[in-house]
C-alpha positions in Angstrom: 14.8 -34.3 6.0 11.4 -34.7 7.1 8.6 -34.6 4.4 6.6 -31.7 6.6 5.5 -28.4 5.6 8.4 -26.1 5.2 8.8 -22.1 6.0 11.8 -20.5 4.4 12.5 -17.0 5.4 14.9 -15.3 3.0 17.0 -12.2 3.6 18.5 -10.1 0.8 20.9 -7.3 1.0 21.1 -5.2 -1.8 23.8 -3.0 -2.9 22.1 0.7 -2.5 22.8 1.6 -5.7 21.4 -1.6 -7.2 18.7 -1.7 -5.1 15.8 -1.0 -8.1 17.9 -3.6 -10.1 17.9 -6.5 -7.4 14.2 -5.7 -6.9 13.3 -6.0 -9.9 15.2 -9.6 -10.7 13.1 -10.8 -7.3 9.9 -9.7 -8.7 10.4 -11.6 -11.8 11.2 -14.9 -9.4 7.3 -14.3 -8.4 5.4 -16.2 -11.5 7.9 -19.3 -12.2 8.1 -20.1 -8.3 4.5 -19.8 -7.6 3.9 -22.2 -10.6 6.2 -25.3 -9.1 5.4 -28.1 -7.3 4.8 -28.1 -4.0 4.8 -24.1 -3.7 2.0 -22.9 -1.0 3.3 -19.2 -0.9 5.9 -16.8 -2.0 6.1 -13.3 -0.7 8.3 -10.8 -1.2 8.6 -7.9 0.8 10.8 -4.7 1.3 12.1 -3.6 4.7 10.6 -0.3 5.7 13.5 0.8 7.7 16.2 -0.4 5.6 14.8 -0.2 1.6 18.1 -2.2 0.5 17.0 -5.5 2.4 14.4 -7.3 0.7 12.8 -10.6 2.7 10.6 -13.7 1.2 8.6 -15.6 3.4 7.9 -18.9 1.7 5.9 -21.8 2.5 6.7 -25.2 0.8 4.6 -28.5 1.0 8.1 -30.2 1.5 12.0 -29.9 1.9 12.3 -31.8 -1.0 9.8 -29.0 -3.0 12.2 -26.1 -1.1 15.2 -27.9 -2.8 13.7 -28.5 -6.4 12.6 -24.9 -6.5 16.5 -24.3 -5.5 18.1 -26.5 -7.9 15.5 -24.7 -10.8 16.9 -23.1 -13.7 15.4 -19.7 -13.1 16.9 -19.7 -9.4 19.9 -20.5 -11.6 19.4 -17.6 -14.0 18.3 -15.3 -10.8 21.7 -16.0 -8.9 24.0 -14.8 -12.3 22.1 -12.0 -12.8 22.2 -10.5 -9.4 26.3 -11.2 -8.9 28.1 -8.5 -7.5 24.6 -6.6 -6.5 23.7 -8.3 -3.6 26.0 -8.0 -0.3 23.9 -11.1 1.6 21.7 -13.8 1.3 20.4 -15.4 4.6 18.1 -18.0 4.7 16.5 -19.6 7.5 14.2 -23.3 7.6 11.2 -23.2 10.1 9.4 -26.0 10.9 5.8 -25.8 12.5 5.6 -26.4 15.8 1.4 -26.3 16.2 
């Protein structure tokens, strides 16, 4: 993969009843990931037509950073906690263009 700046769009569905939960458990992704190597941004925000799907837009100085901050342990940690509370996940990988 190409050592270029990376965009990461992330798509969450939450279950509506564990909606605060799942929202809560991204927030506290917030301070670890901003803290990594290689991290330029990492925004959370909530969809304002559909309050169960939460979205990050990230911006990473590498793929290799995007895959680090995957592999983490508080990813890790994230992913157990949230089991059986989110329906989705879907991520997309945008490269710049300009």
């Amino acid at each position: 993969m190409s050592n270029k700046q990376l965009t990461i769009t992330a798509s969450i569905l939450a279950k509506t009843e564990k909606r605060e939960f799942v929202k809560q458990a991204l927030l506290k992704l917030i301070p670890p990931t901003l803290k990594e190597e290689g991290c330029l941004n990492y925004d959370l925000h909530q969809d304002n037509e559909n309050p169960d799907r939460f979205f990050f837009y990230e911006n990473w100085v590498s793929y290799d950073h995007w895959q680090q901050h995957n592999n983490s342990a508080h990813i890790a940690a994230h992913r157990k906690a949230t089991e059986g509370a989110v329906i989705e996940v879907v991520i997309g990988q945008l490269s710049p263009v300009s």
